[in-house]
N, C-alpha and C positions, 0 to 999 in steps of 0.2 A: 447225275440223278435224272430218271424218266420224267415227264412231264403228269404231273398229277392229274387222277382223274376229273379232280372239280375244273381244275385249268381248262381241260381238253372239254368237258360240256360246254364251260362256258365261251369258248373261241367258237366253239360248232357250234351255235341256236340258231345261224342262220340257215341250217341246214334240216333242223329241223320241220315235222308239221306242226300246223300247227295245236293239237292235243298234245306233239310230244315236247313242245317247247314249254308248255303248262309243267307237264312231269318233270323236264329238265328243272326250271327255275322254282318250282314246289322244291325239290332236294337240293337246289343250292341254297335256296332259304334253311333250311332246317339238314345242313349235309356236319355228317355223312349218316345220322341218326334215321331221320325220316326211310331211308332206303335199307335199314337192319329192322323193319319191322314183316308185314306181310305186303304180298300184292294185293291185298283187300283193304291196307291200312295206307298206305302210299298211292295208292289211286284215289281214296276217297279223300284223303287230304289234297292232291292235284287236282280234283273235281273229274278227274276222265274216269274210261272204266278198265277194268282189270289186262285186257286185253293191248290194250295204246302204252300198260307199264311193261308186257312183255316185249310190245312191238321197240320201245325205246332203247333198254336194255341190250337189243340185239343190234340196233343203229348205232350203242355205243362198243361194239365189238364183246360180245357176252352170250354164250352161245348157252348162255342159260340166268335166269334170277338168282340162284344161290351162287355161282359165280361172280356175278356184280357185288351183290353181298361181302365174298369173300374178300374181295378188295377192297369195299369199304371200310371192314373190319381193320383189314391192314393197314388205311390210312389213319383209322380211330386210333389205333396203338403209336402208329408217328406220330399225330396230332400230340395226345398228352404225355409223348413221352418227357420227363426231365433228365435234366443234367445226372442227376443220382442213378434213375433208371437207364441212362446208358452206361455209366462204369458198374454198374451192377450185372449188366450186360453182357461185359465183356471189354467193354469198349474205355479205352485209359487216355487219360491226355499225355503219357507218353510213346503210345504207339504207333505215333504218325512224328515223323521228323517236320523240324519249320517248313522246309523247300515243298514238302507233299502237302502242307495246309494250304501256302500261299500259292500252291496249283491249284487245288483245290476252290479255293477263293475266287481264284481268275475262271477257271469254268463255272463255277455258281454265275459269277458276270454275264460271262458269254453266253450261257442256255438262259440268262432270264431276259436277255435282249434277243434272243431267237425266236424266244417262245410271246416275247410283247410287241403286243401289232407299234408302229410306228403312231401311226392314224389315233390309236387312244391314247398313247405320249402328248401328242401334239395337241388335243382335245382337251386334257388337262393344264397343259401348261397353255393355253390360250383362254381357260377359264382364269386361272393363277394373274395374269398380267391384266385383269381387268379391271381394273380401279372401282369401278360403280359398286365390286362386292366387297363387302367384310370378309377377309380371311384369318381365320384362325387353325390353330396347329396344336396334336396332342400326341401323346406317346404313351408307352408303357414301362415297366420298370425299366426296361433296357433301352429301349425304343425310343422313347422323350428326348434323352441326349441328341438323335435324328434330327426330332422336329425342332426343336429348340435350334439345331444349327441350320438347318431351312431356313426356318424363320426371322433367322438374323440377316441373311444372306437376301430375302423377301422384300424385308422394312427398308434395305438399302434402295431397292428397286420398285419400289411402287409403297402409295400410304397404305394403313386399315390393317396393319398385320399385328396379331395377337397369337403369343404364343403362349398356351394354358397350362401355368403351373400351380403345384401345390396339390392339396391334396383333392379327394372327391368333392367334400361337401363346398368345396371355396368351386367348383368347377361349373355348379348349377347356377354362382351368380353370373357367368358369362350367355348364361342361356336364356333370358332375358332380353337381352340387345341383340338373340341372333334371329332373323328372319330368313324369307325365302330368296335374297339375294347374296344370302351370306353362303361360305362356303366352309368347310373344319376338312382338317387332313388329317386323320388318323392312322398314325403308325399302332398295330397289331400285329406282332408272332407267336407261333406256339411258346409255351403253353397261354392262350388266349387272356386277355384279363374282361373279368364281369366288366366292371367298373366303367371301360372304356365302352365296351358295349352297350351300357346303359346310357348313355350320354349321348353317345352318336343315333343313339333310336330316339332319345328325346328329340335333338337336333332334329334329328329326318321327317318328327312328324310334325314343326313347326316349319318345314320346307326348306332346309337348309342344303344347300345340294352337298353328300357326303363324297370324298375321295378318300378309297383306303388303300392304302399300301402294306401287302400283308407276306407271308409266305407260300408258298406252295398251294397247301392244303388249306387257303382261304377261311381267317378269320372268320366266326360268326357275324360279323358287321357287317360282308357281302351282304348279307341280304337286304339292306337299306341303303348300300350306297351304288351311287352313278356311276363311278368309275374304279373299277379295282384294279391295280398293279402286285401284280405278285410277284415276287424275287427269290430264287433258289437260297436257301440259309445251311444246308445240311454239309458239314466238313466232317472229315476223319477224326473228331474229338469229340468229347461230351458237350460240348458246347455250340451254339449256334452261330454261324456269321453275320453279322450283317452289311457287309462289303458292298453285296449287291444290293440291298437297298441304300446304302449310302448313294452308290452310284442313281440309283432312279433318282434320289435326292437332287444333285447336283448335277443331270442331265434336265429338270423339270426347270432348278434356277437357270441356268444355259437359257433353256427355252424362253425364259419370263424376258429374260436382257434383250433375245433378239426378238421379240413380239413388238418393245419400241425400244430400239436401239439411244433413241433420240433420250429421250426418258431417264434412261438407264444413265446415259450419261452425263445429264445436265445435274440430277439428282446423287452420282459420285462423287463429281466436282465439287457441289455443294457441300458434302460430308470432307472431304479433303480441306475445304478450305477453312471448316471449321476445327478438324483437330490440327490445322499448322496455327490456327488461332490459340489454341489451347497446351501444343508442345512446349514444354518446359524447356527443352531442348534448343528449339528452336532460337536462333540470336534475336534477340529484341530490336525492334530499332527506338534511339533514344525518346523520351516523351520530348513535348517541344520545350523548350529550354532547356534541358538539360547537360550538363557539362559545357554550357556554353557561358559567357559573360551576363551579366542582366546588363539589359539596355536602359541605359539614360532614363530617369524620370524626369517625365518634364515641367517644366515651369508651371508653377498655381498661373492657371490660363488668365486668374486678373489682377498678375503681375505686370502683364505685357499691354494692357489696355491704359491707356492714356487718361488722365483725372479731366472730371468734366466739370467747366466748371460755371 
């Protein structure tokens, strides 16, 4: 799968000027909508003027406005496609054999570590291992499963990790205790959920620095978070992968272990030596006395004192 248009703005803003970096990050805020309107309506929302949306457009390889349009169109139809809407399609979860998914799968992998700078890997997961933050972890219907095994994987390696389950309204009590040093991982795939997105903009304007980890065609939550990871999801079935965000998963834990290796492993020990505490399994060693003689009691001590007389 090509690299998505929102992906490619957003690797490129260094490349922008600076009006066209306004335009850029005006449509990744509000993508791919904001840019299916006019060039009178998409510039006055970026604050530049009509001329800086054409000049962008053409920076982003568009040798015209209703061109770029066209493509966004095309990613608005990827965005909300469902599972229905692809066997409806055409497209059958028998037409792709195991062996072409689980290819499939491994390039998803490989183009979303091609296409993810190192540098913001690394910038994440050295946020993650910082102890002075609160992190917490959220997902979506499918997605949660992710963080929830993040999170497990977190709490072993450093304190302060909450992973937010249950439903919406139990979710607003965690938003309370979170401030600006705190940090929420938000997993988001198509098709997008409100829910999470209400949450994570609550979080973002209480200062909490957001990381989303999304697909392709970037989550609506891009727009309030610091660091977005995007992961190729699309296989030859009606259904989504998500392989390759396991892997960002579990490339980020990696990260967190060797930020303090030391940490990591005084804090596993610890956990090891409390379930060989708890192994049922495990041979007992006897309590003290047991299976052993009772020793001699001794003499009433003012047997052996002498009468005074």
């Amino acid at each position: 799968m090509p690299q998505s248009l929102a992906e490619e703005i957003r690797n490129r803003l260094s490349e922008f000027t600076t009006t066209e970096r306004r335009a850029a990050l005006a449509l990744l805020a509000n993508y791919p909508v904001l840019g299916l309107g006019t060039v009178a309506q998409f510039a006055r929302a970026a604050g530049v003027s009509s001329p800086t949306i054409l000049r962008f457009a053409a920076r982003i390889g568009f040798s015209s406005y209703p061109a770029l349009q066209a493509r966004l169109r095309s990613e608005l139809e990827d965005q909300i496609n469902s599972p229905l809407a692809r066997v409806k399609g055409g497209q059958k979860a028998g037409d792709a054999g195991i062996s072409t998914i689980a290819e499939a799968c491994l390039t998803n992998i490989r183009e979303t570590f091609r296409h993810l700078p190192a540098s913001e890997m690394e910038a994440v997961a050295a946020l993650l291992a910082d102890e002075r933050r609160g992190l917490f972890l959220l997902g979506g219907r499918f997605t949660d499963a992710l963080a929830r095994y993040m999170g497990a994987h977190l709490r072993i390696l450093r304190r302060g990790v909450t992973h937010i389950a249950g439903q919406e309204g139990n979710w607003r009590d965690f938003l309370i205790d979170m401030g600006r040093r705190d940090i929420l991982v938000v997993f988001d795939i198509r098709r997008y959920q409100a829910d999470l997105a209400r949450l994570a903009t609550a979080a973002a304007e209480r200062g909490v620095t957001i990381i989303l980890i999304t697909d392709s065609w970037l989550s609506p939550i891009a727009s309030v978070a610091t660091h977005v990871l995007p992961a190729r999801v699309s296989v030859p079935s009606p259904w989504d992968s998500t392989a390759a965000l396991m892997t960002i998963a579990e490339a980020l834990v990696a990260g967190v272990t060797n930020a303090d290796p030391e940490r990591a492993e005084r804090r596993m020990a610890m956990l090891e030596a409390y379930r060989d505490d708890s192994d049922p399994a495990r041979p007992q060693q006897p309590d003290a006395g047991e299976d052993r003689p009772a020793p001699l009691k001794s003499p009433d001590p003012q047997a052996d004192r002498p009468e005074r007389s």
